[in-house]
N, C-alpha and C positions, 0 to 999 in steps of 0.2 A: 919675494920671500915665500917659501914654499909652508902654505896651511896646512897645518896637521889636526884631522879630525879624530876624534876619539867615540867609540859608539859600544857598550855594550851589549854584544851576542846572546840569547835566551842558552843555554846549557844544549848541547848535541840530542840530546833524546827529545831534549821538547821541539826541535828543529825539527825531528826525525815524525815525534805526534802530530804535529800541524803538516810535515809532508802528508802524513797518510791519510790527515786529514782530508786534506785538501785532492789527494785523488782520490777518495770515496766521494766526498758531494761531488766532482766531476763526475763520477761514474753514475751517482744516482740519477742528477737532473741531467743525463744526458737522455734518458727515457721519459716520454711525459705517460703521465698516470692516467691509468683506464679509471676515468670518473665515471663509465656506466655501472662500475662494481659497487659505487655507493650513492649513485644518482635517487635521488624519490621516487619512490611508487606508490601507485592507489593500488589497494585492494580493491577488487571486481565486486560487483554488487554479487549476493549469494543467492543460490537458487530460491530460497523463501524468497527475499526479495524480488526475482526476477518474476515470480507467479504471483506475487501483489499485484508486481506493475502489468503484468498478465489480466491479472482478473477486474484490475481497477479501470483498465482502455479495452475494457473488452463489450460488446454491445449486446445487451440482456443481463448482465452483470456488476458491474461498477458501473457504467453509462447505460443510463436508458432501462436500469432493473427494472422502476417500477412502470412502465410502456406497459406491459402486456395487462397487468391485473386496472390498468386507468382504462383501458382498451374492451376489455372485457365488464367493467363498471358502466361504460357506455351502452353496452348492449341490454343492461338492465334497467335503462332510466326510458323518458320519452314513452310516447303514447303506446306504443308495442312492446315494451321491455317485461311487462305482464306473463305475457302469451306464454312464453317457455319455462312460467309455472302453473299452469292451470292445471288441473289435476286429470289425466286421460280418463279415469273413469268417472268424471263429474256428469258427462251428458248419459252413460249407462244410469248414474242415480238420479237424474230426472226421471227420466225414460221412465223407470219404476216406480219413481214417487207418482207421475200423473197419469200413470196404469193403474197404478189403486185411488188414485182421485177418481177417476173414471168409474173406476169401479164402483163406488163408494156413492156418486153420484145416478147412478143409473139403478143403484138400488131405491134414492131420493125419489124417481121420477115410477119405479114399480109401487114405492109407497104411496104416491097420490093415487096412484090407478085403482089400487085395492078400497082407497077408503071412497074414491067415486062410485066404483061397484058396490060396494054396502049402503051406499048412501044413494042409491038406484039413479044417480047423475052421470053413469060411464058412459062418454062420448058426448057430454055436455058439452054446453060452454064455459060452463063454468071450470071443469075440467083445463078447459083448454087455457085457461087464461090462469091457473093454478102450473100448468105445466111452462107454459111461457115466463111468467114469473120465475119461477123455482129454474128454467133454463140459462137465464139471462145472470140470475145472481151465480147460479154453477158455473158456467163461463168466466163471470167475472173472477172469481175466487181461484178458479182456475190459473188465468193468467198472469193473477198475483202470485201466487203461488210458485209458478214458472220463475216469473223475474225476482222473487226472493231468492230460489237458488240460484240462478245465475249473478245475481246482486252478490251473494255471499260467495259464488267461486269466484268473481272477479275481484272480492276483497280480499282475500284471502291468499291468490295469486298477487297479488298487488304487495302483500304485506310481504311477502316471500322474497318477492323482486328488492323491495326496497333495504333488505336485509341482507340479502346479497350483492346491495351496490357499495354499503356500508363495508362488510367484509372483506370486496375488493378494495375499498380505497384503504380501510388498512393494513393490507395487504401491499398497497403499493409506498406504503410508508414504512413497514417492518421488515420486508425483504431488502431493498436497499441497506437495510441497519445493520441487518446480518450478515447482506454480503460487507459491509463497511468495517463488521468488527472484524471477518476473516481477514480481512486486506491489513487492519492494520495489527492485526496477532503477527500474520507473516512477515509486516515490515519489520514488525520490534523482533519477531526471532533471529532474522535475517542482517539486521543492524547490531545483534551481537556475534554473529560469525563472522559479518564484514571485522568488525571490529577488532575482534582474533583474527584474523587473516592479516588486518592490519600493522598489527603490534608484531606477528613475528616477520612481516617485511620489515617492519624498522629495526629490530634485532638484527635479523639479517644485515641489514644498511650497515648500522654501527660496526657491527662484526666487521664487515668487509673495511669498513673507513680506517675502524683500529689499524687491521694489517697491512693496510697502503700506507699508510703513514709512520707504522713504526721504524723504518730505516731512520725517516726522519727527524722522529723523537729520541731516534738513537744518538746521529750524529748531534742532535743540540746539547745533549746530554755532556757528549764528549766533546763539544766546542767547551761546557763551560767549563770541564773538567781541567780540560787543556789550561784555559784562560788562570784559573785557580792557579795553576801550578806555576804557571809563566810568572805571574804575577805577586804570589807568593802571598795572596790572601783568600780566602778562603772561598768559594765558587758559589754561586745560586743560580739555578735555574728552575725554571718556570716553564711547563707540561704546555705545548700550543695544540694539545689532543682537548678538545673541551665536547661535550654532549652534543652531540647532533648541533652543528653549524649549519649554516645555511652557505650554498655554494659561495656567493662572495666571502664572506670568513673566512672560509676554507682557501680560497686563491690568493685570499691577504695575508695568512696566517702562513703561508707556503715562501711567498715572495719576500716576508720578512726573517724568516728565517735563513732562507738561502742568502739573500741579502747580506747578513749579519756573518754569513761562514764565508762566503767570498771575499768581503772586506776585512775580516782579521786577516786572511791568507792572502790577499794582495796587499797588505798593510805588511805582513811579514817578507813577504819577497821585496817591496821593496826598498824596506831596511836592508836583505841580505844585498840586494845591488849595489846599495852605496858606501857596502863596507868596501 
């Protein structure tokens, strides 16, 4: 006994919408998409930044600033570190203070002589042991005299040095700070232009993502359109363009919608073969 199947046909036009459907997504995924147009990119470090990281590995600068004034602090400490404040005309003012000591003293010794002669003892002994005396404490006064100035240029030099070690060591503490603050002004500047550079690559990205994908937002549009009308209830679809995905998304998000229009449209041929 010969079986008679009975199948209701979708109406000629929607046969004719799912044709055309079905050769557009043939034609689309027939081409695979330039995913370099929307691939990720870093923005380049910006030149602020590239002369941080310049001044920061650079040696007398970010490494090693404070080397020269630690260096130069060395040369002022230890037993010699004095010497290159002494004052050059310290031994000119000896010189002349112990020229008028001199002086000053040999008027001492013209004084005994005078009051020997009035005192009719000139060429005594007693003279003599008047001028001996009066020689021996001139001398000594003398030499003290000497080693107070040199006692006080060598203070004095000393006090200089140690002012100047002080100087340099903060020195080798301040300079570092300030090349530290340059480096990091230029970072922060530089880490806002990165930043703007950044945001309009991803503008870009998005831009480009939209447009690769719009055929394909198109055709889902028009599967569900199709689907609406075959069916004779009313269609919903749902946008698989979402905010910056991340590439897997994007290759699920592809595969399930081709998926979804291939299977309607091999679901429809093959209801038409078994008519």
């Amino acid at each position: 006994m010969a079986v008679q199947q009975t199948q209701a046909l979708p109406p000629q036009y929607v046969e004719d919408l799912q044709r055309d459907l079905g050769t557009q997504l043939t034609a689309l995924t027939a081409a695979p998409l330039d995913t370099s147009r929307f691939a990720p990119q870093v923005a380049g470090q910006d030149q602020a930044q590239q002369d941080a990281y310049t001044m920061a590995t650079t040696q007398g600068q970010g490494i090693g600033a404070f080397s020269p004034y630690i260096t130069q602090a060395g040369a002022y400490s230890g037993p010699q570190g004095y010497q290159g404040f002494m004052s050059p005309y310290q031994q000119d003012v000896i010189d002349a203070t112990l020229s008028e000591y001199d002086t000053q003293a040999a008027q001492g010794l013209q004084g005994i002589a005078d009051r020997a002669a009035m005192s009719g003892n000139l060429g005594g002994g007693r003279e003599g042991v008047m001028r001996a005396q009066y020689q021996n404490k001139s001398d000594m006064n003398r030499a003290l005299l000497q080693s107070g100035l040199l006692q006080q240029g060598f203070t004095q030099a000393n006090q200089l040095a140690n002012q100047a070690f002080g100087q340099q060591q903060a020195l080798a503490q301040q300079v570092p700070q300030l090349y530290g603050a340059d480096i990091g002004t230029l970072r922060s500047a530089g880490a806002g232009q990165q930043s703007q550079a950044q945001a309009q690559l991803d503008a870009t990205r998005e831009q480009n993502r939209l447009e690769a994908y719009e055929p394909y937002e198109r055709l889902g549009f028009q599967q569900s359109g199709i689907a609406s009308i075959a069916s004779g209830a009313p269609g919903q679809y749902q946008s698989m363009v979402t905010p910056n995905p991340t590439p897997l998304q994007t290759a699920l998000g592809i595969a399930t919608v081709g998926g979804g229009l291939l299977g309607n449209y091999g679901d429809y041929l093959r209801g038409k073969n078994t008519t």
